[in-house]
N, C-alpha and C positions, 0 to 999 in steps of 0.2 A: 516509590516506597518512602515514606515517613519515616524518622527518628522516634515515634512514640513507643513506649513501652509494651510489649509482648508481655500478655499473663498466661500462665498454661496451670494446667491440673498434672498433678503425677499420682503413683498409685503405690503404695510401701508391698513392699514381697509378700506381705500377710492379708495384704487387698483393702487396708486400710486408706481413707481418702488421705494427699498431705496437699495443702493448697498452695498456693505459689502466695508469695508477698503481696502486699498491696501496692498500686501502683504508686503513690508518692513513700509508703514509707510511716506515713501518721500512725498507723496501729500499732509502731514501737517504742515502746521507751526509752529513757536515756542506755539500762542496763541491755536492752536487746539490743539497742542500736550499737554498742559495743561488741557485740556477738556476727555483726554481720561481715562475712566474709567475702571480698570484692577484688572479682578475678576480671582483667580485660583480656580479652582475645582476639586473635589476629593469626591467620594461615598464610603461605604461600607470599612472603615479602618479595623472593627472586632480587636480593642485593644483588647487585651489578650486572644486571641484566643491559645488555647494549650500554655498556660502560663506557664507550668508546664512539658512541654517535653523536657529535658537537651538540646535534637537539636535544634529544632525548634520554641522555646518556647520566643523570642526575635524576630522575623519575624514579626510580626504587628507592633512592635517599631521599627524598623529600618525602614520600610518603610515609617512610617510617619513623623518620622523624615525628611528621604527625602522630604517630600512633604512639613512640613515647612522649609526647605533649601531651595527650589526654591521657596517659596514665598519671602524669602529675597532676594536672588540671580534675582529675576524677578522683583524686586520690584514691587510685588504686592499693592490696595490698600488695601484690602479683602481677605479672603480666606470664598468659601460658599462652605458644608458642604451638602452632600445627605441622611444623614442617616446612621444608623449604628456605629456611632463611637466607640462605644462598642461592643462586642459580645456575652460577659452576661448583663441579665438584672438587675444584682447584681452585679457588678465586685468587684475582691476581691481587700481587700486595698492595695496589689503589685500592682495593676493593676490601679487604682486610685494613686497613685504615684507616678506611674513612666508618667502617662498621667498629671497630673499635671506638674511634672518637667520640661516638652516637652513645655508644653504652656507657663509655667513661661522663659523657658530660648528664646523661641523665639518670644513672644507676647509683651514683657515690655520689655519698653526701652522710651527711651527721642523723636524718629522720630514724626514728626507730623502725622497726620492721616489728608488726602486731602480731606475726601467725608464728607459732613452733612445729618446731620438726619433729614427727612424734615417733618416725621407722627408722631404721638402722641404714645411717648413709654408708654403712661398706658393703650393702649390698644396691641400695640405690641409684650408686654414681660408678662410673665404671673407672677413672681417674686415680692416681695412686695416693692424695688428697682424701678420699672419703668423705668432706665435706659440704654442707650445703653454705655457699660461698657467705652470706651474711651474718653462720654462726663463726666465720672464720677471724679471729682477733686480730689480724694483721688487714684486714680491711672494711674499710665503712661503706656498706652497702645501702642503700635507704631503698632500691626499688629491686627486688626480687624477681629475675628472669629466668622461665623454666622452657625450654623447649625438646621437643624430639628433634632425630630429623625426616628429611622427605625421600623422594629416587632424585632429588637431585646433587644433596649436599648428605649421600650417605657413605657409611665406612667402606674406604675400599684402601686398595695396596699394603703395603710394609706396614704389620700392625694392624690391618684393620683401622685406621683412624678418619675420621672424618672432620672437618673444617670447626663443625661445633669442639670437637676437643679441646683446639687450639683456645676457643675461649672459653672451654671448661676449665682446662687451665691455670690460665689466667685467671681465672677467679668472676670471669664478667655475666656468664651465663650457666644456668643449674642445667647440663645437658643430663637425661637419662632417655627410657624406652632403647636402647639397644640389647637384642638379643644375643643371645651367647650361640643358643644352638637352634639352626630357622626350624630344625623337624621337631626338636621338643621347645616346647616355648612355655616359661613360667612366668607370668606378667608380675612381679612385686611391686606393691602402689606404692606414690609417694603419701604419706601419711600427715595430716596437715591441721592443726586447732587454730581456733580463735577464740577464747572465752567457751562458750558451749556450745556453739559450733564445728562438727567433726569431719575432714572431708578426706577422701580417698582417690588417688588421682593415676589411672590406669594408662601408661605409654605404651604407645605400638609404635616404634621408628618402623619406615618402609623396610618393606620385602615384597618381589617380585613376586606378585599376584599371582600367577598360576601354582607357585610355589606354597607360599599363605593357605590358600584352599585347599591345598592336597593337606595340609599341616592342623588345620582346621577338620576338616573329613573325618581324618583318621583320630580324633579326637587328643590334640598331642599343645592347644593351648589352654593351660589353664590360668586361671587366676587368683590368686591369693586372697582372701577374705581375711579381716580381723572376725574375732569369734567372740572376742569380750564386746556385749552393747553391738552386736553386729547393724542392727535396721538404726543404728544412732549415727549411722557413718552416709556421708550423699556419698555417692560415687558417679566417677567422672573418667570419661574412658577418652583418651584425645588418640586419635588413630592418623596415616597419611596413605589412604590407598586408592583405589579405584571404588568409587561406587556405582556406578552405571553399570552393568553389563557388556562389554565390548564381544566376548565370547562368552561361553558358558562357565568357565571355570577360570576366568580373570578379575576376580570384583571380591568383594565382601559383600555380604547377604546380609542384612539386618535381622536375619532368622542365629547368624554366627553371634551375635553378641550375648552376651549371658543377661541372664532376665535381672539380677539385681541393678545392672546399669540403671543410674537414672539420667544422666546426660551423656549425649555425645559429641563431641567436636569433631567434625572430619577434615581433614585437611585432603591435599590434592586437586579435589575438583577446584577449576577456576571461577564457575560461575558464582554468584554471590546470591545465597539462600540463606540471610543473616538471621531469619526471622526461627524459632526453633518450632520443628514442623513434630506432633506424635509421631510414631514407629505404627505403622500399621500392623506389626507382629509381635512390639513388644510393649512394654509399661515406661517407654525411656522415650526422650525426646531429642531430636538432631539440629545444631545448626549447623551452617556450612557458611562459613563465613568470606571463603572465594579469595582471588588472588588482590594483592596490595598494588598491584601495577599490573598493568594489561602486556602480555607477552605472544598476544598471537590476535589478528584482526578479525574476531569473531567476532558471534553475536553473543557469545556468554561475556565474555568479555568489555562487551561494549554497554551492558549493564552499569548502574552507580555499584562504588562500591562502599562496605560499610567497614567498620569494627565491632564487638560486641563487650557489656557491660555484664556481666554475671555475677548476681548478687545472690551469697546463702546463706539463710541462718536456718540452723538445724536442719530438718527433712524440707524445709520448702526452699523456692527459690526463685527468684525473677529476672530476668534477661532488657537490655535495651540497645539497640542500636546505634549507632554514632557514624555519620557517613564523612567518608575521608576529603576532601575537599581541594587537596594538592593532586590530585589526579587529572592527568592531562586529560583533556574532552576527546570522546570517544563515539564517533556518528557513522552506524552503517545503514548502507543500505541495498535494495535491486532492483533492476530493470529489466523488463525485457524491449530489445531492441524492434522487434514485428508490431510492436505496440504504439511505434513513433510514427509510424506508414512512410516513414523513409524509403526514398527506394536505395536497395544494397547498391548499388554505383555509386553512389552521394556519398562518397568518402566527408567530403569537405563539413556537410550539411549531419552529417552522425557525429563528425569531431566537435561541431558548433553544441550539438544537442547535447553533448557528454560534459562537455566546459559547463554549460548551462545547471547541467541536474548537480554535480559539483559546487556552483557557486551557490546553492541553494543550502546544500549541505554544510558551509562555511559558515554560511547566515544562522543557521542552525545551532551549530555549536557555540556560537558565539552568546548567540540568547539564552543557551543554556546555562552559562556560568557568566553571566552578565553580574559582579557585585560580590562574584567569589574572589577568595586569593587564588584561583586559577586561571582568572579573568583573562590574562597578558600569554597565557603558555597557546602556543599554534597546535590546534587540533587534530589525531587523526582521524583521518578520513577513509572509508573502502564505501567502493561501490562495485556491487556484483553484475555482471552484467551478460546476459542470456542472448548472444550473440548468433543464435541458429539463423543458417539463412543469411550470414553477413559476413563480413571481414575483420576480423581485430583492430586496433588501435596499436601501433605499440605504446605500450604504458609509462618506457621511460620519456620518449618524445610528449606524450601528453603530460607528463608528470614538472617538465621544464615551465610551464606556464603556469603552475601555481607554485612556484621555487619561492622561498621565505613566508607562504602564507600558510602552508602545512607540515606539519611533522614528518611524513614519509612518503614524499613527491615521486618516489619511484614504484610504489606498489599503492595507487590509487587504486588502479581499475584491475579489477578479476575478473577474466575473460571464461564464458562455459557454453556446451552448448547442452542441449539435451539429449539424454542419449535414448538411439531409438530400438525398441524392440520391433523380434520378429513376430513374438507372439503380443496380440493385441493389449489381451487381457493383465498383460506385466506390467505391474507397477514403475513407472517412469522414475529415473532420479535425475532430477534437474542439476544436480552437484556434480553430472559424472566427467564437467571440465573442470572439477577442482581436482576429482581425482584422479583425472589422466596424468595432470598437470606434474603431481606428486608421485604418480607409479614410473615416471622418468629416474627416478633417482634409484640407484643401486644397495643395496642396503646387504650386510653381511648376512645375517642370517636367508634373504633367498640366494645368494650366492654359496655356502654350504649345502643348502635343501638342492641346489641343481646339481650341482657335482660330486656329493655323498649319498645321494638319499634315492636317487633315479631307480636302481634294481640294487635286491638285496647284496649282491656284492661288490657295489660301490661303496655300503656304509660302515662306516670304521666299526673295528672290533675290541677295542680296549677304550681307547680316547670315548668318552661322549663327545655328539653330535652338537647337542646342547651347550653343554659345559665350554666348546671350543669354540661356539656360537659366542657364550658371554666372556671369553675370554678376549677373540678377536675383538670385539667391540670395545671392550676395558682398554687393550692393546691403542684404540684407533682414537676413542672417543675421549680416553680416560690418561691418555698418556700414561700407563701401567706399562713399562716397559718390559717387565718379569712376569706378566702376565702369563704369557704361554709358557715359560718356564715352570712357572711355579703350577702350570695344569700338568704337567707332564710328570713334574717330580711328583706330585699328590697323586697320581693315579700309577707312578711305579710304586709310591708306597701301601695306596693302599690292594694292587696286587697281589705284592710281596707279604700284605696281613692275610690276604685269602690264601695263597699259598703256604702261609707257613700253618693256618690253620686246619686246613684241611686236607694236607698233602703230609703222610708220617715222612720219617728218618728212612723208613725201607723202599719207600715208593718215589722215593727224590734222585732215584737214577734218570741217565740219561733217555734208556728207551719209553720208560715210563712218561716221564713229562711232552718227549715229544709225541706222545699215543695221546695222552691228554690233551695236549692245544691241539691234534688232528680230527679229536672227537668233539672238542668244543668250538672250536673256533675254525672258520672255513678259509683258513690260509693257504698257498702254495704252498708245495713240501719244500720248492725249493728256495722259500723264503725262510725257512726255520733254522734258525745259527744252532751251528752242532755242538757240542761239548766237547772236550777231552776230556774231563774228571769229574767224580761222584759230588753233587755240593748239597750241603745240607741247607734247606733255608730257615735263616733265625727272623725271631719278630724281628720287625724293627720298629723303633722308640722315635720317628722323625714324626712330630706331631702335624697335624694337616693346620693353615692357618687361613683366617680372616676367615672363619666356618661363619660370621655374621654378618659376613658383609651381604647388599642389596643391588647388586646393579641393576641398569635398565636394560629390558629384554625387547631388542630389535624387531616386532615382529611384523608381518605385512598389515599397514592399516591405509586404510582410505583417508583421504584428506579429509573428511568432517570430524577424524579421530585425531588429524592433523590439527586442524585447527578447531578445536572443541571447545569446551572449557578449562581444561589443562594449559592450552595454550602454547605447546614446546612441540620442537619436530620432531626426540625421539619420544619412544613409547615408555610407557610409566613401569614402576614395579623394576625391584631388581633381585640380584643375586651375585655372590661371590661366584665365576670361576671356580673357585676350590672346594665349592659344593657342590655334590653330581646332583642335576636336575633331570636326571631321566624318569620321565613317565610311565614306561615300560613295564615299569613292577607295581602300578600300581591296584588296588585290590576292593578298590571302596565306590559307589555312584552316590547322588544325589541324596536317594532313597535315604541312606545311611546318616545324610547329614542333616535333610530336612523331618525326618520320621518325627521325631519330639520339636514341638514349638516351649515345652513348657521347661522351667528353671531347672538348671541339674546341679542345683549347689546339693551339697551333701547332707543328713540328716545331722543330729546330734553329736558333738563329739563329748565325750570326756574328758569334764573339765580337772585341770593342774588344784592344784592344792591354792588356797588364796596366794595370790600371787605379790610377791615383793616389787612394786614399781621403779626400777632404776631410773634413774634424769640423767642428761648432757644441758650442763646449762639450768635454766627452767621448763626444761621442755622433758617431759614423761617419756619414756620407750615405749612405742607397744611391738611382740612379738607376734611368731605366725606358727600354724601348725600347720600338715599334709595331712587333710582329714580322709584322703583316700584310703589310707591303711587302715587296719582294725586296729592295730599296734596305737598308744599314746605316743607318736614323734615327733617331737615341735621343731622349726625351722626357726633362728634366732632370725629375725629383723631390729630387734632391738641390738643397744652396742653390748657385743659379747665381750664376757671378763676374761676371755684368752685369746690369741689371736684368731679371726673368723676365717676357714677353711677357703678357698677360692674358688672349690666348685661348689655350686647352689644344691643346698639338698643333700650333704656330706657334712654340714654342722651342724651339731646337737645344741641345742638349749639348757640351762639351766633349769632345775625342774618347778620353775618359781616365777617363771616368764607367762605370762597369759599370750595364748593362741592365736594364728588365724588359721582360718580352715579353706582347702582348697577347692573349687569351684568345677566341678570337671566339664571337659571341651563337651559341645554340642554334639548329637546324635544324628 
C-alpha cells in the first residue's frame, strides 16, 4: 500500500452528489483553505503493551510518538483517537508517565487552536471540569486530543473510571463517548466549526458486543441530530467494536449505523484497512486504520501499518495515509513439512531445514526497511509450520540460535497439524494446532458453564450466570477486588426493588413469601431461612453503580480469534458486572433489526421561535431537541443559564435555543 491520497464520492441524505476535495488541494482559495478542517487519526495505540521485555518493551512509545510527530509536521487541527490508547486497563505508573510525557511535550504550547466548540461541554465530558481542555484558561493547549475508549482501557471498579480520566483530568486528553446507561444509549456529538465548515463527531466508547446488539435491536440507540442547517453538518461516528462476525450477535452491522453518517472510523480491529472502503448498505464510508504496534503474531498484524489524514471542508472531504515507520519488521510465514521429503526420523536434517527457512525470513525483513528509521530494530519473526506426519521442534531450544538477532526467539515456530475428518466431504482446518494449542487453557467462563449450567438445577437462581461470569473475570483479570461484592449487593438490591414492588404490605407475611420463592424458584424447603416476625419491605435508595462500565467477555474462541487482527488473548467487548446481562428475556431477532435499510431520522420538527445564539468564548452554542415526541422539548447542549440537571433528558432548554432532533435506533 502507498501513501497516496484516497478520493471517494459520498451522497447528502437528500441524494444529492457532495464530492470529496481534490487531491492537491488547488481548487481552494486562500478563504477555503481557511475553512478546511484537518483531523489525524489513529486507533488501537496499546501504550505499554510488553512494557517490560528489554526488546520490545518501547515499541507502543515510539510509534506514537510518531503519530504525534505528524500531527505537528501536518499541522493538524485535532488529533481523534479510536480506542485503546492503553492496553492495560490499569497501566502501571512507567506506563502513565511516560504517556503523559508524550502529551505534555507535544500537546502544550502557545499555537492557537482554529476549531470552536459549538455543544454544551456539561454534557459532552463526563469530568466534573465540563470543559473542552484548550478552552480552559489555566492551560496552553496548541494540539487538541479527543479520544474514546476501547474493551481494553474501559471504565471499570470504584466510579466507574477508566485510565483516560486520569488524563481527562488533567487536562491532557478531551475524553468522551462514555455511556451512562448500555440499554438506553443517547449518542450527544461533539460539535465542532472552523470558518464554514461544520462537523459533528459521534463516540461509542466500547460495550461488550453481545450486549450492544441486543441494545441496538431493541432500538434503544439514538443519536442526537442538530436540526438548525442540519445537511450543513459532516458527521463522523468513531466507534471501538467488533466488526467481523465472530457469532451471530457479537459485531456491529453496518446496517446498525444510521444513514446520515458520513464517515466512520472503527477502532478494534487490528488489521490495518487505512484506505476508506463505501458501506455496501449505507451512503457512509469506513476506515479502519488497525493497531499502532503489533500485539499478536498474526497475519493481520503483520501488515504495514498507517495513520490517517482526514480533511473537511463543508459536505466534502478527502482522506490520505501516512505509514508509521518506527514499527518494528513484521515477517510471517508457513510451511508445510511433507513438502521438504524429509523423512520424519531426520530430526537433525528438519532442524537444519527450519534454521534455513528462518534465515531467509531475516534476510527479508531486513530488505524490507533497509533506509528506514527502523532499519537497526530486530525483527519478528513466526513461522507456521504443518508438522502432520512429523515431530515438533521444541521452539524454545530452536529459538536459542537466533538469540540477539530477533525479537521473540521463544515463539518463532508454531507447531499444527491438520485436523482430520471422518466425514470426507468436511471441510479441513489447517489452524486446528493453533487451536488445540489455545483450548489448553481454562478460562472462567467454561468453567461456570460446567458446573452451573449442566441440568436445570444446577443453575443459580438469583445471581446471573453471566453477570458472575463478568464478575469473576473483572475479579481475576482486572484486579476489581469488590467485584463480587458489589454483584451480590446489586442483585440483593435490585430484588428487594422487585419485592417491594410487587409484593403489598398484606402479602409480606411469613407463609406468603415462602409459598412465593416455592412457586418461583426451585429451592430446597430446607434451604429457606424462616422468619419470626411480619417485615414490611421498603424501597430501597442504594443506587446500582458503574451501570457503564464494558468489560471483556470471556467467551470460548478458537485461536484464529486468538490471534486475529485484534491481536489480544482475551475476547473483546465488555460489560460492568453490575449490569445483568441475561439473555433470557430477550424478545427481538434479526428480522427486527435488519427489516428497514433505509434512514429513520425523524420528519420535520417544529421549529423554536428565532433563536437567541448564546457564545462561551467565541464560539456559538448550538442546542438539541428529542424529535421523538409530538410535544416541542428541547434538550440543552448548549451552556444552560441554570445549572444543567445530571440526568440527560431531564433538562429543559430555554425556549430560544435552536434544536437537535433525535435520530431513532434501527429497525
Amino acid at each position: 500500500m502507498d501513501d497516496t491520497t484516497t478520493t471517494t464520492t459520498t451522497t447528502t441524505g437528500n441524494g444529492q452528489k457532495k464530492n470529496t476535495l481534490g487531491d492537491n488541494g488547488n481548487d481552494l482559495d486562500d478563504t477555503m483553505k481557511s475553512s478546511v478542517l484537518r483531523i489525524l487519526v489513529a486507533t488501537d495505540n496499546h501504550l505499554g503493551y510488553l512494557e517490560k521485555d528489554p526488546i520490545r518493551g518501547e515499541d507502543s512509545f515510539n510509534s506514537f510518538e510518531e503519530i504525534l510527530q505528524y500531527a505537528h509536521q501536518l499541522k493538524v487541527d485535532m488529533v481523534l483517537l479510536g480506542g485503546d490508547l492503553f492496553h492495560d486497563n490499569k497501566p502501571s505508573r512507567s506506563c502513565l508517565y511516560k504517556t503523559m510525557e508524550l502529551f505534555r511535550k507535544y500537546c502544550l504550547g502557545d499555537s492557537p487552536v482554529r476549531i470552536q466548540f459549538l455543544s454544551d461541554q456539561n454534557v459532552n465530558f463526563s469530568n466534573q471540569f465540563h470543559t473542552v481542555n484548550y478552552e480552559d484558561p489555566n492551560f496552553n493547549i496548541s494540539l487538541p486530543i479527543f479520544s474514546i475508549h476501547g474493551n481494553h482501557d474501559d471504565p471499570t471498579g470504584e466510579g466507574g473510571l477508566a485510565a483516560l480520566d486520569l488524563l481527562s483530568v488533567s487536562n491532557l486528553v478531551n475524553y468522551f463517548g462514555k455511556s451512562d446507561d448500555i440499554d438506553d444509549i443517547s449518542i450527544y456529538p461533539l460539535l465542532l466549526g472552523k470558518g464554514d465548515t461544520k462537523i459533528a463527531i459521534y463516540g461509542l466508547g466500547n460495550i461488550r458486543d453481545e450486549r450492544l446488539y441486543r441494545t441496538f435491536s431493541k432500538q434503544k440507540v439514538k443519536m442526537m441530530r442538530p436540526v438548525e442547517n442540519t445537511d450543513d453538518w459532516f458527521n463522523i461516528l468513531v466507534l471501538h467494536q467488533n466488526r467481523v462476525a465472530h457469532n451471530p450477535k457479537n459485531y456491529v452491522h453496518e446496517k446498525m449505523i444510521d444513514s446520515f453518517v458520513d464517515f466512520v472510523i472503527w477502532g478494534h480491529e487490528h488489521e490495518c484497512l487505512i484506505n476508506p472502503q463505501a458501506s455496501g448498505v449505507g451512503e457512509f464510508h469506513i476506515t479502519q486504520p488497525g493497531s499502532s504496534v503489533a500485539t499478536a503474531l498474526s497475519e493481520g498484524e503483520s501488515k504495514d501499518k498507517f495513520v490517517g489524514l482526514l480533511e473537511v471542508f463543508k459536505n466534502q472531504f478527502r482522506f490520505k495515509p501516512y505509514p508509521l515507520n518506527t514499527i518494528r519488521p513484521f515477517i510471517l510465514d508457513n510451511i508445510v513439512l511433507s513438502d521438504s521429503n524429509i523423512h520424519p526420523t531426520e530430526q537433525g536434517e528438519i532442524f537444519t531445514y527450519l534454521e534455513s527457512k528462518v534465515e531467509s525470513m531475516i534476510e527479508e525483513a531486513k530488505e524490507k526497511v533497509r533506509g528506514k528509521p527502523n532499519e537497526k530494530m530486530l525483527p519478528l519473526i513466526r513461522l507456521k509450520v504443518d508438522y502432520t506426519g512429523y515431530s515438533s521442534v521444541n521452539p524454545q531450544k530452536f529459538g536459542q540460535t537466533f538469540a540477539g538477532r530477533v525479537a521473540n526467539q521463544n515463539d518463532i515456530l508454531l507447531f499444527y497439524r491438520k485436523k482430520t475428518q471422518a466425514n470426507s466431504g468436511t471441510k479441513k482446518d489447517i489452524f486446528e494446532g493453533e487451536k488445540t494449542k489455545n483450548q489448553d487453557k481454562i478460562k472462567v467462563g467454561d468453567f461456570i458453564s460446567e458446573f452451573l449450567g449442566n441440568t436445570p438445577s444446577d443453575r443459580l437462581q438469583i445471581l446471573s450466570e453471566s453477570d458472575l461470569h463478568e464478575a469473576l473475570h473483572n475479579f481475576v483479570e482486572k484486579e476489581e477486588s469488590e467485584s463480587l461484592i458489589d454483584l451480590v449487593n446489586l442483585t440483593l438490591t435490585n430484588t428487594h426493588k422487585y419485592l417491594s414492588k410487587n409484593i403489598t404490605t398484606q402479602e409480606s407475611h411469613e407463609e406468603f413469601i415462602q409459598k412465593y420463592i416455592m412457586d418461583n424458584f426451585p429451592l430446597q424447603k430446607d434451604k429457606i431461612p424462616s422468619t419470626s416476625t411480619t417485615t414490611t419491605p421498603t424501597k430501597s435508595t442504594t443506587k446500582s453503580k458503574n451501570k457503564n462500565n464494558n468489560n471483556n467477555d470471556d467467551e470460548d474462541v478458537d485461536m484464529e480469534r486468538e490471534e486475529d487482527s485484534h491481536g489480544h488473548e482475551h475476547s473483546h467487548g465488555g460489560q460492568s458486572p453490575l449490569v445483568s446481562s441475561d439473555d433470557e428475556g430477550d424478545d427481538f431477532n434479526d428480522d427486527m433489526l435488519f427489516s428497514n435499510t433505509t434512514s429513520t431520522t425523524s420528519g420535520k420538527v417544529s421549529q423554536p421561535p428565532t433563536p437567541t445564539v448564546k457564545t462561551r468564548g467565541s464560539a456559538p452554542v448550538i442546542n438539541v431537541i428529542d424529535s421523538d415526541s409530538d410535544e416541542d422539548r428541547s434538550v440543552n447542549i448548549g451552556k444552560p443559564a441554570a445549572k444543567t440537571a445530571k440526568k440527560r433528558g431531564k433538562t429543559k432548554n430555554p425556549p430560544d435555543q435552536p434544536p437537535i432532533k433525535k435520530a431513532k435506533g434501527k429497525k
